[in-house]
Steps between C-alpha positions, in 0.01 A plus 500: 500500500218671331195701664291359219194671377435823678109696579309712237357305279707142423416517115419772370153578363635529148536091564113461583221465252336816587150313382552246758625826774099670375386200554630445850397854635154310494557244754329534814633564892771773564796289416554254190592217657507286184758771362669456842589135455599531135701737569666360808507140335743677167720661689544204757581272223791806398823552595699799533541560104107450413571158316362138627689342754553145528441289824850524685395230789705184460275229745857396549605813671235637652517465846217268693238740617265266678758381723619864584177614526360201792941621688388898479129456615607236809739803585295749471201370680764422803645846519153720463236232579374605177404304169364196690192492229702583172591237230849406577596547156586692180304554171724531241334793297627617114528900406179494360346313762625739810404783286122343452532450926581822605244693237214276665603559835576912463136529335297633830807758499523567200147535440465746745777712387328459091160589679612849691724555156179481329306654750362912538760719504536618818340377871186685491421366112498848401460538070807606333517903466428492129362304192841386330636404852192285552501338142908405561371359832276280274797412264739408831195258658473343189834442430619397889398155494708439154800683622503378900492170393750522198731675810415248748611201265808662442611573836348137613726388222835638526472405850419101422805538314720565825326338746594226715173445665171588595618777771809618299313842580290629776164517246106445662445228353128343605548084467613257673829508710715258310871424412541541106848491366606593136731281417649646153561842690684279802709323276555781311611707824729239649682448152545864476650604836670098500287418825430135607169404353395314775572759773383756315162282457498445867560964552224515268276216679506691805423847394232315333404323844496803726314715265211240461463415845489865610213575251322123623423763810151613442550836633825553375375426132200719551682797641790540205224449260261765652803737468568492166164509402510777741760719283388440167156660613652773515635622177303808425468533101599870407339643278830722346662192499261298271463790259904569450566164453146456254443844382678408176446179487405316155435125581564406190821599499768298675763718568250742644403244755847376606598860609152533698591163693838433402626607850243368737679564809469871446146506428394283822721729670290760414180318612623480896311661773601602857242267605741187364772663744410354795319166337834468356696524852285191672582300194827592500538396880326206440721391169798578682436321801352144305824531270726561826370195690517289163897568476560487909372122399644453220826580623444320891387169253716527218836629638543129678341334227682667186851488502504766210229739641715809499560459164131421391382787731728759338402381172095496524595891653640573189256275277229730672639821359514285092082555503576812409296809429195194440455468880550821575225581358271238592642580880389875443178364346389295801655675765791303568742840447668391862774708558870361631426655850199278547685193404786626698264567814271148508808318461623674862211414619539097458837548561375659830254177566729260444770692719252480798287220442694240293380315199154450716461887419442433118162321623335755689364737260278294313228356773307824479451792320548742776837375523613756227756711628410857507724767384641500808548184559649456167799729627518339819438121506594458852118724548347280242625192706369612823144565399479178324651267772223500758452305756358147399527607165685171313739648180511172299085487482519597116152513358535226242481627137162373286 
């Protein structure tokens, strides 16, 4: 199976009217959101060879999602008390359609991180140390909003392509908790690895579930999202960095402006700060720890519901690693660079929960805030457990979600 499309720029300026690019370097805000959408809405509509693809969902085959849906939510809501005030069913979204979703809901974060891209170059707003750095400091801020959002499409894009669903990947997204399914991609999926539609609906329908309900908690919602806005303040713009990849630079010239941004990775590597270091570790705990209680449910609900789960779970591991080099990026972008041992570690720590506290355990994070294990509590849940459990205290009182 193919990786599909892969970051840098997903056609080519040679393939762009470069009247229409001038003319875009005029719009206002620090990212082109309009270019964004186009952008994300072509290569959505692509598959992995560039050309049109034709709708591959036969109504016939596709397995009944509404019906799944109402079986994983009633689960869901019975093993975390979570969910009670969600919609117990799926949308059925196209490509282009979860690639329009996800660009409005990323736009706080991605705003933020176009605004301190854009912004002076270094904390104290100090001027750049000469004239010619300053003037390609002028040619970057105008060109930012044209090229973030021509790189957000894309990466927006490629991903619709893949996913099954709104949470496929950890991203902040700021709307409303919901269950969105796309239903080409599932189809698509479950033909390819010969999985049973319906099952694999009902796997997917309960990712979707737990995901939703844990971000219908108001302070759960507001605390991933204040982290990731949290990291992408920090990229510091260098000023070495902006005039080796500009220096030469001839905007006219196409070639010239696929080597400056051809390899994007590398040049936001280059804009990280020590500051993001620690920013970076809370978000990390906090990804890791969502995404570990969303599979302990997943696989408490689904391994008595889904008579193939091993086989979808060991699929959607390996369907995770077909986003390729796409995600990666957008992961590195936002924050969401989680290393294995983080994964490795949160999941320990539910396994911990459960080992001491049953199923009930799943239920008590959520009723406050300062629930949140600490770092030492993460490594020790039996500690985490002990300061939580006080006397009177009642574990199923889950604050119902909005």
């Amino acid at each position: 199976m193919s990786d599909g499309p892969q970051p840098g720029f997903p056609f080519g300026f040679g393939q762009f009217d470069l009247a229409e690019i001038m003319r875009q370097l005029q719009s206002e805000g620090p990212l082109n959101f309009d270019v964004a959408r186009q952008v994300a809405t072509w290569v959505a509509g692509q598959h992995a060879e560039g050309a049109p693809e034709a709708p591959v969902v036969d109504p016939e085959g596709a397995p009944e999602l509404s019906e799944l849906t109402r079986l994983a939510h009633m689960h869901v809501l019975d093993a975390t008390g979570l969910g009670a005030g969600l919609e117990g069913r799926a949308r059925k979204l196209s490509r282009p359609d979860w690639a329009g979703e996800a660009l409005d809901d990323l736009g706080p974060v991605l705003t933020t991180l176009a605004e301190r891209l854009t912004g002076p170059p270094d904390a104290d707003g100090a001027g750049l140390p000469d004239p010619q750095g300053a003037d390609l400091m002028g040619l970057m801020n105008a060109m930012a909003p044209l090229l973030l959002g021509m790189q957000a499409g894309f990466m927006v894009g490629h991903l619709a392509t893949l996913s099954l669903g709104r949470y496929e990947m950890p991203l902040p997204l700021d709307g409303t908790p919901r269950v969105s399914v796309v239903e080409e991609n599932l189809v698509r999926f479950g033909n390819d690895w010969e999985l049973p539609l319906d099952e694999l609906g009902l796997y997917v329908a309960v990712h979707e579930t737990v995901h939703a309900a844990l971000h219908a908690v108001p302070w759960v919602h507001e605390r991933f999202l204040a982290e990731a806005t949290s990291f992408v303040a920090a990229f510091e713009v260098d000023p070495s960095v902006v005039e080796d990849r500009l220096g030469a630079l001839n905007p006219m010239d196409p070639s010239a402006m696929e080597d400056a941004f051809g390899d994007p990775a590398a040049f936001l590597g280059a804009l990280r700060s020590p500051r993001q270091q620690e920013a970076q570790a809370r978000l990390g705990t906090t990804t890791a720890l969502l995404e570990g209680f969303a599979d302990a449910v997943l696989a408490h609900v689904g391994s008595g519901l889904i008579p193939s789960f091993e086989r979808i779970r060991e699929a959607s591991h390996r369907h995770r690693v077909e986003r390729g080099e796409a995600a990666r990026f957008l992961e590195m972008l936002l924050g969401f660079d989680v290393g294995r041992d983080a994964y490795d570690e949160a999941g320990a720590f539910w396994a911990g929960v459960v080992e001491r506290a049953g199923v009930d355990g799943l239920r008590m994070m959520w009723t406050h805030a300062e629930r949140f294990p600490t770092p030492n509590e993460l490594a020790a849940p039996g500690l985490w457990l002990e300061r939580i459990q006080l006397p009177g205290d009642d574990p199923s009182d889950v604050v119902p979600p909005e």
